[in-house]
N, C-alpha and C positions, 0 to 999 in steps of 0.2 A: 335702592338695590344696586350691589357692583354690575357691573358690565360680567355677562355671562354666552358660552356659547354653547347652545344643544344642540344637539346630534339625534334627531329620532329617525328611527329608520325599522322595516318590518316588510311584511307581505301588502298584496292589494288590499283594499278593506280590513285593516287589519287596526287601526284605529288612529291613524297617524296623525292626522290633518285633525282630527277633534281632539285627542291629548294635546295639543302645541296651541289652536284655540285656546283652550281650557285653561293651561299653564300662562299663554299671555293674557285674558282677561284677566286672571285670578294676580297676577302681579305688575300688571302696566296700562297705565293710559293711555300714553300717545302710544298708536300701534301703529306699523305700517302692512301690509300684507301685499309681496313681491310673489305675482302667480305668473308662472311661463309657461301656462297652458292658452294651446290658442284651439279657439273653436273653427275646427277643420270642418267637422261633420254635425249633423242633428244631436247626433246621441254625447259629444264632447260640448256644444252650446249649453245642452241640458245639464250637464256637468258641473260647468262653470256657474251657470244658477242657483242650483243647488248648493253651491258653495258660497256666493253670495248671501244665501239667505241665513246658511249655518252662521255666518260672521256678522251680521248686522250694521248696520250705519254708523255705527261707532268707530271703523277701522275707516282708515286710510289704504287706497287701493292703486297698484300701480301694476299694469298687466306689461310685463315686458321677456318675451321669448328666449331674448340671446342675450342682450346688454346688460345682465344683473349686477354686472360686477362696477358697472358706471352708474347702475340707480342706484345701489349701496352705498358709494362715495356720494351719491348726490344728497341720498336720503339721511345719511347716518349721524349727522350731528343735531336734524330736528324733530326726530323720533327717539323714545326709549328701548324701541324693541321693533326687529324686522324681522317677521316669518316669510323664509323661502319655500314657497310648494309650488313646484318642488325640483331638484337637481335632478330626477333622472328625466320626465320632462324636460330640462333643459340641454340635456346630455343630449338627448333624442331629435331635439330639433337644431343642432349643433351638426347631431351625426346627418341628418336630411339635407343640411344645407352643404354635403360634401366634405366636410373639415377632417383634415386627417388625422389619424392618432395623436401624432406628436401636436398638432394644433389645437385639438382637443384639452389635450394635458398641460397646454400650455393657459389655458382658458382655465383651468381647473386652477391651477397656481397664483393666476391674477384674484381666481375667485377667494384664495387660501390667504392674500395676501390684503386684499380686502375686508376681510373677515376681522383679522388683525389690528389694522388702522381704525376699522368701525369705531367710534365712540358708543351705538349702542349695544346693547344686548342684540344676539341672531339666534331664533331659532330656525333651522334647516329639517326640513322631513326631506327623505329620499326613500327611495324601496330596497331591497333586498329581494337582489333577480338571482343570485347566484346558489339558490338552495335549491334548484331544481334539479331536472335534467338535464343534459349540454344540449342547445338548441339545435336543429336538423342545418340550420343554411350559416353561412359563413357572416351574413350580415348581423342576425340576432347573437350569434357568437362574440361578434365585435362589439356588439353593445352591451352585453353579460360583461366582458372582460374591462370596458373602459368605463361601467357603472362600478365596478367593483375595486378599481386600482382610485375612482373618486371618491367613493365612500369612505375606504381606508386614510384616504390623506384627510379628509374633513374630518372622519373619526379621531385621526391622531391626535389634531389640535383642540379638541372639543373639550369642554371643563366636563359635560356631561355628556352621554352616547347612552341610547335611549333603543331598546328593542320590542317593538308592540309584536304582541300577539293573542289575537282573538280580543285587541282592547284592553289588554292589560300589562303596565309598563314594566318590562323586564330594564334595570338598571343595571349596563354591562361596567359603566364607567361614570364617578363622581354620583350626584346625588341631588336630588329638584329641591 
């Protein structure tokens, strides 16, 4: 299979992380699976669990927060396929560690630029924060706004962009 990049992206529980499973068992072996979720709390540990269990011992597992864009380059010539779950997690712990807009976007671009270079296929799930309401404090505002100006550049470059909802794959752009 050519080198492909999708783009899924949707609400919370909305089916993301199991369509992009689904999509890479059903076309790749060597998998890698890039999570930037870190277990803060009880309820985020159990999380992560649960998502191990979803993926099985068959993936290749690399938990890293901030650096994606240096495990991409590390990973990307001895895997066929690297799912990112997910970007706005990494946005988020990007945004905690202080990082300003413009450092942000600059992280986003390494991330764009990487994506690029990859020899293998990336799937990327992110969320879709900006269908709501405008959030009440100036910080959730900030992260509505710089999950959304990331989504759009990843969408750009994506051969496919991919919208779950309720579990079912809305294909905004190209085609699985």
């Amino acid at each position: 299979m050519e080198k492909r990049i999708v783009f899924i992206t949707g609400g919370c529980r909305s089916g993301k992380s199991r369509y992009a499973l689904d999509y890479a068992n059903r076309n790749f072996l060597r998998r890698l699976y890039l999570a930037t979720c870190e277990p803060l709390d009880e309820e985020m540990a159990q999380r992560i669990e649960n998502h191990r269990r979803m993926r099985g011992p068959e993936w290749q597992v690399v938990e890293e927060p901030i650096s994606i864009t240096d495990r991409i380059r590390e990973h990307g010539s001895r895997v066929e396929i690297i799912l990112l779950d997910c970007v706005t997690l990494w946005l988020s712990n990007l945004l905690m560690r202080k990082k300003s807009d413009a450092e942000i976007m600059d992280e986003v671009n390494r991330l764009i630029d990487a994506i690029r270079q990859c020899q293998a296929s990336l799937l990327l799930v992110s969320n879709e924060v900006g269908m709501g309401i405008v959030p009440a404090d100036p910080l959730a505002r900030r992260f509505r706004d710089l999950s959304g100006m990331a989504n759009q550049r990843i969408a750009e470059g994506a051969d496919t962009v991919i919208h779950m909802v309720s579990g079912i794959p809305l294909f905004l752009k190209g085609a699985e």
